[in-house]
C-alpha positions in Angstrom: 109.7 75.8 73.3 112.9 77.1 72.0 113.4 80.2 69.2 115.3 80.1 65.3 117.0 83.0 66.0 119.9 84.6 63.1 123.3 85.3 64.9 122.8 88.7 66.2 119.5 88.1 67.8 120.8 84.9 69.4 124.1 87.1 70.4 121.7 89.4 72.4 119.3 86.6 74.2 122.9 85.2 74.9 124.2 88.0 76.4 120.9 88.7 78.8 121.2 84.9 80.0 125.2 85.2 80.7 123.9 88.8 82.9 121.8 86.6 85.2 124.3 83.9 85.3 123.1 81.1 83.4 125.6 78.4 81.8 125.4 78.2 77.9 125.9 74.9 76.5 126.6 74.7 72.7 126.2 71.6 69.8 126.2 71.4 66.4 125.2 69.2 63.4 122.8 68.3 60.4 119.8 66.7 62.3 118.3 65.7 59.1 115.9 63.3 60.3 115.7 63.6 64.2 115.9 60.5 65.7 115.7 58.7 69.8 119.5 59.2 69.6 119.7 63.0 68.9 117.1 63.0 71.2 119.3 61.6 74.0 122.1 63.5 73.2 120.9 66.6 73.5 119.0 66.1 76.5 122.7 65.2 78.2 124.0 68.6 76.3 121.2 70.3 77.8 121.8 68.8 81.2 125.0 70.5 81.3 124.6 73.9 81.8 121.6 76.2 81.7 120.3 76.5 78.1 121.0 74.6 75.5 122.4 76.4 72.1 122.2 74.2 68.6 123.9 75.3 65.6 122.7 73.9 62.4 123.9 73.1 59.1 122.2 75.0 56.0 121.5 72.6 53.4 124.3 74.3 51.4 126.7 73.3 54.5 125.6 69.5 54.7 126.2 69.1 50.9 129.4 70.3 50.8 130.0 67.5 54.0 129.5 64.9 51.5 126.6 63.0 53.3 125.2 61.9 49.8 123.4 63.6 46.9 120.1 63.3 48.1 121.1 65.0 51.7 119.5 67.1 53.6 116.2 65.3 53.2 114.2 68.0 55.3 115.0 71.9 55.0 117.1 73.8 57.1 114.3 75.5 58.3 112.4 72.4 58.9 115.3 70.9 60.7 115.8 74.1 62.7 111.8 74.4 63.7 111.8 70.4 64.6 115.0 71.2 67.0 113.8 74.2 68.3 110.3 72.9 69.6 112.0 69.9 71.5 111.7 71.9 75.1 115.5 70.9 75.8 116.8 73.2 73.0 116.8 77.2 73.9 117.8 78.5 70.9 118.5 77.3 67.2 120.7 79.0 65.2 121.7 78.2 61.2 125.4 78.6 60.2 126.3 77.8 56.2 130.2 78.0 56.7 132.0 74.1 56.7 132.6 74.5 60.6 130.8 76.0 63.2 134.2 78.0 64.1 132.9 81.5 63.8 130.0 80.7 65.4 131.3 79.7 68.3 133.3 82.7 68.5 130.5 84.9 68.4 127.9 82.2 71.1 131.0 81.8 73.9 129.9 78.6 75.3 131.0 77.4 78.9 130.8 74.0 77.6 131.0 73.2 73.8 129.5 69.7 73.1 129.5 66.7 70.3 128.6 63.2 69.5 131.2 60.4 70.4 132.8 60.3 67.1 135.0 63.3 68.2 137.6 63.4 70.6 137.5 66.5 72.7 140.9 67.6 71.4 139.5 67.1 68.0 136.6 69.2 68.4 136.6 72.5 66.6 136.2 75.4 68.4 137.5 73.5 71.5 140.5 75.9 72.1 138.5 79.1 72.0 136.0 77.3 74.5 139.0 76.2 77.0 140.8 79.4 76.7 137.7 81.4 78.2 137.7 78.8 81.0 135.0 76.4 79.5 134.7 72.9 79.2 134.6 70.5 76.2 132.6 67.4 76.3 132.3 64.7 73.7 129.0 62.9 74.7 128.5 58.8 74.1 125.9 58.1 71.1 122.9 55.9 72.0 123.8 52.5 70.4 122.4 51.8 67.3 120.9 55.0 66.5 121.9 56.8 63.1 120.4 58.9 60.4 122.2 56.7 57.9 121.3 53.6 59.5 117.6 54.7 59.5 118.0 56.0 55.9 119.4 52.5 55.2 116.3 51.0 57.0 114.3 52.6 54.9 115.9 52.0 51.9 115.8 48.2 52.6 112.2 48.0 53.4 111.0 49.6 49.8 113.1 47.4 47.6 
């Protein structure tokens, strides 16, 4: 089971892991309502390096991403807890600023991962990841798996 750890604590289990040579793999995104398809994506992060790193949006930080009025429909600290018990995730860590820039800055990734909708040149934090020598990887979604096509669903089957 993986740990919600704030920035400095996951700086230090970050550093102890890089000491005995372990890969860090980084993602980040909403995970409002964990679905099959974040499933499969982040076991193929986590197959990528050693431990997996996921940086999550605070529920201030998915409003402002203009996901709808009603969004986040579970907690950040839900969202973070679900993640973190899924036994490919190491660590979970919350970040409230629009783009996971500074986080990235402070995790050092070897490989920085995302979902298909993002090129790897488009991903950000993708030049501080290949200027340290790391790899970027944008990661195929599992067809016909969405939070707002299962929000959708849902929607459709109480009218």
């Amino acid at each position: 089971m993986g740990a919600v750890l704030d920035r400095s604590e996951l700086v230090r289990a970050l550093d102890e892991r890089r000491r005995s040579g372990q890969q860090i793999v980084f993602t980040n995104g909403c995970f409002d309502i964990l679905h099959v398809g974040h499933v499969r994506y982040l076991e193929e992060a986590r197959s990528l390096g050693d431990v997996l790193v996921v940086g999550v949006n605070t529920d201030a930080s998915v409003r402002r991403l203009g996901k709808g009025s009603a969004r986040p429909f579970n907690s950040e600290g839900e969202r973070a807890e679900v993640l973190a018990a899924l036994g490919v995730v190491g660590y979970v860590t919350l970040f409230d600023e629009d783009t996971p820039l500074e986080l990235i800055r402070r995790v050092r990734p070897n490989t920085l991962v995302k979902g298909g909708d993002w090129q790897p040149n488009q991903i950000v934090g993708g030049d501080l990841v290949l200027a340290a020598g790391g790899t970027v990887r944008s990661l195929p979604f599992a067809e016909g798996y969405s939070t707002t096509g299962l929000v959708d669903r849902i929607r459709s089957s109480t009218d």
